[in-house]
N, CA, C and O atoms as a GROMACS GRO file, in nm:
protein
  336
    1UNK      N    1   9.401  10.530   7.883
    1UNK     CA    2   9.501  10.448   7.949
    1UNK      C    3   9.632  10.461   7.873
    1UNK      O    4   9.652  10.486   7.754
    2UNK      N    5   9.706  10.440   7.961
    2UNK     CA    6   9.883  10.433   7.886
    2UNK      C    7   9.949  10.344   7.990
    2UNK      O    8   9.926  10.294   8.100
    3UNK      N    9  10.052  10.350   7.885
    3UNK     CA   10  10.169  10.209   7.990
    3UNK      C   11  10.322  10.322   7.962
    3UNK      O   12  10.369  10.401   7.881
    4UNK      N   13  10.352  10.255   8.103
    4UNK     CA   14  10.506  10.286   8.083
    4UNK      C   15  10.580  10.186   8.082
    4UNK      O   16  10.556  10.106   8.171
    5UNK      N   17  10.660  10.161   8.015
    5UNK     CA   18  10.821  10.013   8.009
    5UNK      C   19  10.834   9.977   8.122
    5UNK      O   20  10.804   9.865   8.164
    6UNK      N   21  10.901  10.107   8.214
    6UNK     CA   22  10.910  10.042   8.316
    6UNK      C   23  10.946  10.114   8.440
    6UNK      O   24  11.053  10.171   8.462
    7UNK      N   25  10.784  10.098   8.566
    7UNK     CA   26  10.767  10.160   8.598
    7UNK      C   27  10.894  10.170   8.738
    7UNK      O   28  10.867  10.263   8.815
    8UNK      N   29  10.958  10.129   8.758
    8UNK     CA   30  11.097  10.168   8.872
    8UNK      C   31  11.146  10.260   8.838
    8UNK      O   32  11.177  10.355   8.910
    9UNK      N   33  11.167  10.249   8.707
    9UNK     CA   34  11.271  10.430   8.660
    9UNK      C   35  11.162  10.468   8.551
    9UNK      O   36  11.229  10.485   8.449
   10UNK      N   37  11.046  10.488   8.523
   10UNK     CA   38  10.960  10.574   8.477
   10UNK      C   39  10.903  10.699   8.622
   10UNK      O   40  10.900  10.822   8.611
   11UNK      N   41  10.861  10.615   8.752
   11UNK     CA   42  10.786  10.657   8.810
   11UNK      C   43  10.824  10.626   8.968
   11UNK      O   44  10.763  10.565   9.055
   12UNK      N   45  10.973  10.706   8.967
   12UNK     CA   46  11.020  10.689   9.072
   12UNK      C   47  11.040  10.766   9.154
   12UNK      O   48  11.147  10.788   9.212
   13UNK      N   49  10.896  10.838   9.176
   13UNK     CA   50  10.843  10.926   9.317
   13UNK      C   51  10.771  10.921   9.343
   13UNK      O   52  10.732  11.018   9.409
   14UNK      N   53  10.654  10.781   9.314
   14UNK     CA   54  10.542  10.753   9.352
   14UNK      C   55  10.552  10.695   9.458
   14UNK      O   56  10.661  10.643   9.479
   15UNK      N   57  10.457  10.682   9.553
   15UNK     CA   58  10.411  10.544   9.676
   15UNK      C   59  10.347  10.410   9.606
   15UNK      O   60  10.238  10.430   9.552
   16UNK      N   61  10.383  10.318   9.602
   16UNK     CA   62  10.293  10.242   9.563
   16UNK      C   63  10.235  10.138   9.644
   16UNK      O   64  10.324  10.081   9.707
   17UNK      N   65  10.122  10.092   9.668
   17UNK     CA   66  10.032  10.053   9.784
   17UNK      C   67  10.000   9.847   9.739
   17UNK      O   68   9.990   9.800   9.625
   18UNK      N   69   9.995   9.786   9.841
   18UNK     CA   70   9.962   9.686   9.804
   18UNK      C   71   9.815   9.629   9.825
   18UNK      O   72   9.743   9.710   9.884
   19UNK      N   73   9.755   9.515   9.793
   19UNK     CA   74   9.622   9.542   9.862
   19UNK      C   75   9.607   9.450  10.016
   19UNK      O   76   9.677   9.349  10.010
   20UNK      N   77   9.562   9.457  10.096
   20UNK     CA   78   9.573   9.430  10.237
   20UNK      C   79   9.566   9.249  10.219
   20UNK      O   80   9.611   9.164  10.296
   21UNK      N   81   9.514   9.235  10.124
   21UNK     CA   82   9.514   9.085  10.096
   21UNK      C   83   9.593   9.030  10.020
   21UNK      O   84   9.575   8.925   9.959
   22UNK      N   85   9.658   9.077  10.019
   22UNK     CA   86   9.787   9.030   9.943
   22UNK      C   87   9.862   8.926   9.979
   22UNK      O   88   9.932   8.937  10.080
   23UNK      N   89   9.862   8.792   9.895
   23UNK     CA   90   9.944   8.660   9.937
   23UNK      C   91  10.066   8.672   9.982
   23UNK      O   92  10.136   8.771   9.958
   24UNK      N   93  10.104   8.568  10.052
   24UNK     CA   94  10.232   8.567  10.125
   24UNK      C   95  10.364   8.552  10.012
   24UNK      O   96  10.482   8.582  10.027
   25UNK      N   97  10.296   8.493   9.894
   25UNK     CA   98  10.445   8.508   9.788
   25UNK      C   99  10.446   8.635   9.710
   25UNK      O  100  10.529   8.659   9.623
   26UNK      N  101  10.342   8.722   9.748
   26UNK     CA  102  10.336   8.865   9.682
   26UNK      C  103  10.293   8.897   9.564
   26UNK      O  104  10.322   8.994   9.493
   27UNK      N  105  10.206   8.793   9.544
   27UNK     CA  106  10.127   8.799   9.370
   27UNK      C  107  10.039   8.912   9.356
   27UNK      O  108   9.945   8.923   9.278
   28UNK      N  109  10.067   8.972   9.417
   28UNK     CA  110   9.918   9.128   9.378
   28UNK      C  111   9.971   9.218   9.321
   28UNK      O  112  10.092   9.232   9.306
   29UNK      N  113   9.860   9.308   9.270
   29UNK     CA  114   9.890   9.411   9.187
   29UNK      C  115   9.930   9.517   9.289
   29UNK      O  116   9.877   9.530   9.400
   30UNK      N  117  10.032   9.593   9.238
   30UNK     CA  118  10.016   9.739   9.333
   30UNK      C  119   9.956   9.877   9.232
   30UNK      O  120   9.963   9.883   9.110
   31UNK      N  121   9.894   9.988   9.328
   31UNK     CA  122   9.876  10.107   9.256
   31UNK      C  123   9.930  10.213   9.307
   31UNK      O  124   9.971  10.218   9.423
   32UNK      N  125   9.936  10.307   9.223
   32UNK     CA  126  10.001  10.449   9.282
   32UNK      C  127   9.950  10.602   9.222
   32UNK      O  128   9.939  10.633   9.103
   33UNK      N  129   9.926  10.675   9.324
   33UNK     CA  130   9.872  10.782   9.250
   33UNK      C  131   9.954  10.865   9.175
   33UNK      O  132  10.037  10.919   9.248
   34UNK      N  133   9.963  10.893   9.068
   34UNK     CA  134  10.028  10.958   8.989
   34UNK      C  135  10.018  11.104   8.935
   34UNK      O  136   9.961  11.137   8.831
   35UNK      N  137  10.094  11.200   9.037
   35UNK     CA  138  10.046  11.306   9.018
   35UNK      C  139   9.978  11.401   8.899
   35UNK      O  140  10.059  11.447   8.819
   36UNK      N  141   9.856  11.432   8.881
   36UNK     CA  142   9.811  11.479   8.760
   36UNK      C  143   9.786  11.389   8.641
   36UNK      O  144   9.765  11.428   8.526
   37UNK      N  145   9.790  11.254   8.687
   37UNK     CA  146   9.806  11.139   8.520
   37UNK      C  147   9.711  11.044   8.568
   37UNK      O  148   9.673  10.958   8.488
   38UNK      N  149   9.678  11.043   8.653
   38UNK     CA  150   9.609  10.941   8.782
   38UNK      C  151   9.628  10.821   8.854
   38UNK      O  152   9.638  10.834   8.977
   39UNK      N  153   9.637  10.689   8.798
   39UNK     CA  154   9.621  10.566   8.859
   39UNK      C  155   9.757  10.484   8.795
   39UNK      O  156   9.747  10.423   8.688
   40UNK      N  157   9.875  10.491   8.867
   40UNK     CA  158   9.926  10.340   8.796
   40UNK      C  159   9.918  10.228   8.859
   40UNK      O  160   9.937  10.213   8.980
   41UNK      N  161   9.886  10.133   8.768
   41UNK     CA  162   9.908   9.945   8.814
   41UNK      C  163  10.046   9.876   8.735
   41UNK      O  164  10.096   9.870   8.622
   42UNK      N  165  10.070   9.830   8.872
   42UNK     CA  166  10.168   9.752   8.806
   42UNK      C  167  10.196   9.607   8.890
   42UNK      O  168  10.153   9.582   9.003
   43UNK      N  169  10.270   9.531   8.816
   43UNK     CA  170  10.245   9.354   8.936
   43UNK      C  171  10.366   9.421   9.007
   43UNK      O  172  10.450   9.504   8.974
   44UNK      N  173  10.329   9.319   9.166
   44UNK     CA  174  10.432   9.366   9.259
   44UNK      C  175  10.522   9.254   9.286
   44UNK      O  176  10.577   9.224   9.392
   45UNK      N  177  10.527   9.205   9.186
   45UNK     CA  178  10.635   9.079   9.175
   45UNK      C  179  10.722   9.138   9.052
   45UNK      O  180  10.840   9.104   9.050
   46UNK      N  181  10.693   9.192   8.988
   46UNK     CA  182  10.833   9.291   8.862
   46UNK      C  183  10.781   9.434   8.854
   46UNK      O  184  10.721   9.498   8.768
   47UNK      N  185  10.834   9.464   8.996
   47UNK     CA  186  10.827   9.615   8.987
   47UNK      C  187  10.919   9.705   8.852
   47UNK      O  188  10.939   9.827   8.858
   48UNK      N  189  10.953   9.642   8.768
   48UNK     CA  190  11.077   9.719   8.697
   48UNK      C  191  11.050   9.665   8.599
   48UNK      O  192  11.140   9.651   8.516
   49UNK      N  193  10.864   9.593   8.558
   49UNK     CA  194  10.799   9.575   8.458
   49UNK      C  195  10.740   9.662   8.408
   49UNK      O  196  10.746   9.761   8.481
   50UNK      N  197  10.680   9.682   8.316
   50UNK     CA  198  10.576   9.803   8.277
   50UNK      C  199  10.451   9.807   8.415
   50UNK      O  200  10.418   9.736   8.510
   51UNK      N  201  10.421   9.908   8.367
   51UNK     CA  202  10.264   9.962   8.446
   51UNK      C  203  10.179  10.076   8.384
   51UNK      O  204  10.201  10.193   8.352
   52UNK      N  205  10.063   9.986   8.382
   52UNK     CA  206   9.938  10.070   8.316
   52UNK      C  207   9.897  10.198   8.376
   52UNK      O  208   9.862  10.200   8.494
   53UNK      N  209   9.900  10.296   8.312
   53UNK     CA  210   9.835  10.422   8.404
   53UNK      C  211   9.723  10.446   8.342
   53UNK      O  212   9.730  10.455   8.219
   54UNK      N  213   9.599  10.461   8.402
   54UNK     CA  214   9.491  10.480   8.378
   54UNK      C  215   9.434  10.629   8.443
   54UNK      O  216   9.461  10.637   8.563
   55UNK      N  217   9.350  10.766   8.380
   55UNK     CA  218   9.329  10.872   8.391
   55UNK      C  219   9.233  10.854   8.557
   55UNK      O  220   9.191  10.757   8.620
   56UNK      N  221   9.232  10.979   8.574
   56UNK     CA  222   9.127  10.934   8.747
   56UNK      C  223   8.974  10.889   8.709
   56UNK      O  224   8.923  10.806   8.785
   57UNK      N  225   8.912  10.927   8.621
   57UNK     CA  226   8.782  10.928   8.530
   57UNK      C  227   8.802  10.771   8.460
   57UNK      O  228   8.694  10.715   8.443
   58UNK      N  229   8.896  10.710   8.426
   58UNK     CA  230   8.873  10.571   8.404
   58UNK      C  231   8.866  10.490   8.550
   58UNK      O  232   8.776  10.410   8.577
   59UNK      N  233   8.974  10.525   8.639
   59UNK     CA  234   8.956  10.405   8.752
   59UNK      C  235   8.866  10.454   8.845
   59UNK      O  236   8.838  10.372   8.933
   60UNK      N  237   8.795  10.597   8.857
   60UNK     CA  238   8.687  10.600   8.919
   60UNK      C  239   8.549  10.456   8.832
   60UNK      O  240   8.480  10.364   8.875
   61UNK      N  241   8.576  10.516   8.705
   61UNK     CA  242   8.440  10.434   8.620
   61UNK      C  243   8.468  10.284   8.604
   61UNK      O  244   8.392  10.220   8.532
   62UNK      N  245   8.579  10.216   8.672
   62UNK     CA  246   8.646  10.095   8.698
   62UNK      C  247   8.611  10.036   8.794
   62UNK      O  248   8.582   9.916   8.794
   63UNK      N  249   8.606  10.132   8.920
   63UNK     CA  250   8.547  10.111   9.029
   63UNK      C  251   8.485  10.091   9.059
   63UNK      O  252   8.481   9.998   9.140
   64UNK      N  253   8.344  10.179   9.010
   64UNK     CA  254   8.175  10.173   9.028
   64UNK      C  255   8.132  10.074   8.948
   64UNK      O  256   8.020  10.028   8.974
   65UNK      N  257   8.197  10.026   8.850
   65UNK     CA  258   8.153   9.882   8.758
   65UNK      C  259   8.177   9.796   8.854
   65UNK      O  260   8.076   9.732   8.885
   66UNK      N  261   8.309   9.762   8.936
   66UNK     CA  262   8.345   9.621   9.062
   66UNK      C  263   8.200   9.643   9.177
   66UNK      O  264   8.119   9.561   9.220
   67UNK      N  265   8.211   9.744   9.193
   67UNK     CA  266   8.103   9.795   9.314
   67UNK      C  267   7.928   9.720   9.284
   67UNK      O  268   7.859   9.649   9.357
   68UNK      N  269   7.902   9.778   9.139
   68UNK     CA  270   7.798   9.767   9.099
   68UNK      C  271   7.780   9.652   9.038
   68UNK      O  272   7.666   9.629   8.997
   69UNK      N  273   7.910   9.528   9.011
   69UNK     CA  274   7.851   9.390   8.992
   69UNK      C  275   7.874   9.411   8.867
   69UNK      O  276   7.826   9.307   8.821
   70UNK      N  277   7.924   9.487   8.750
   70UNK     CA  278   7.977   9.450   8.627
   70UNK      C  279   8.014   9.344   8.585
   70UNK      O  280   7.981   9.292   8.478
   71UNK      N  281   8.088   9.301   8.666
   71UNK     CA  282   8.228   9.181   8.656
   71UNK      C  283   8.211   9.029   8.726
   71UNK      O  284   8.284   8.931   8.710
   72UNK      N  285   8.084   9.044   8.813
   72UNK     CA  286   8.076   8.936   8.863
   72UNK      C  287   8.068   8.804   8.790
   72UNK      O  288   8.100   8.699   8.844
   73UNK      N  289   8.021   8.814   8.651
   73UNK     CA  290   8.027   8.725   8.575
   73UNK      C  291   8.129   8.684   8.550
   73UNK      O  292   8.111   8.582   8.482
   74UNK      N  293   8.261   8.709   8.568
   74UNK     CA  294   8.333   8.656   8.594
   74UNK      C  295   8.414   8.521   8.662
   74UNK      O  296   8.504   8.441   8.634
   75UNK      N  297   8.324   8.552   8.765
   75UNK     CA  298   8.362   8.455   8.895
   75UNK      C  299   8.292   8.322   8.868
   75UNK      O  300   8.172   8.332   8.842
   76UNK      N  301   8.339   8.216   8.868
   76UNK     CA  302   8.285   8.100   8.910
   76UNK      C  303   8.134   8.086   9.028
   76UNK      O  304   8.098   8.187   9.089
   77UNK      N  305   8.055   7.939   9.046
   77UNK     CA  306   7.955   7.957   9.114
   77UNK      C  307   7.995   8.015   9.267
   77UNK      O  308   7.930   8.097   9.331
   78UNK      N  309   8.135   7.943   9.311
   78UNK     CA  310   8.151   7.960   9.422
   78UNK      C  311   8.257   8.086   9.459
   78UNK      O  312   8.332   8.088   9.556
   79UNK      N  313   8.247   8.157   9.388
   79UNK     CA  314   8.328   8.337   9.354
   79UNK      C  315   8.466   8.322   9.320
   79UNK      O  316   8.542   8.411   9.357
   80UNK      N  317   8.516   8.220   9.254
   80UNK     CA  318   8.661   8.222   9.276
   80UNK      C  319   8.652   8.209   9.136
   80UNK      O  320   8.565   8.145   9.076
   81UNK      N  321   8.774   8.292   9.069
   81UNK     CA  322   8.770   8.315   8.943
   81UNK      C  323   8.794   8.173   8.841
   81UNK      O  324   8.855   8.072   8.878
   82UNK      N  325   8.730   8.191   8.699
   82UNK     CA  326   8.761   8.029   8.643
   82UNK      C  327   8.717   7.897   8.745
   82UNK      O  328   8.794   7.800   8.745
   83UNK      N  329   8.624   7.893   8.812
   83UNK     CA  330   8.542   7.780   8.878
   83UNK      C  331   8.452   7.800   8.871
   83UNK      O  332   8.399   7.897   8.925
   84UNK      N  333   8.376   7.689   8.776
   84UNK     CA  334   8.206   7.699   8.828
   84UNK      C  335   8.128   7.600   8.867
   84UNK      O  336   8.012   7.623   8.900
   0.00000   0.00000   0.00000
């Protein structure tokens, strides 16, 4: 993984995508594929904050951990994060 300062003028020929559930005041993360470097995240409330880029081999193995229930411990009884 690596970060850039800041990804508006680090990484300004990417698309970056929001997720379909994304609140109406715009609190979600966005990602973007990054040609040859793989995955950046960054919040989509300070786009012109840093953003983590992570290799394709980490957010594939990021993925299959959410998929496969890694993280569920996370969630509160009733799935909402910090409630139990």
């Amino acid at each position: 993984m690596g970060q850039v300062p800041n990804a508006h003028d680090a990484l300004p020929d990417v698309t970056w995508r929001k997720s379909a559930r994304s609140g109406k005041q715009g609190n979600c993360v966005e990602l973007a594929s990054v040609q040859s470097r793989g995955v950046a995240v960054r919040n989509s409330r300070f786009p012109e904050g840093p953003a983590l880029v992570f290799s394709f081999a980490e957010m594939s193995d990021f993925l299959a951990d959410i998929k496969g229930g890694a993280f569920d411990d996370l969630l509160g009884a009733d799935g909402v994060a910090g409630v139990a």
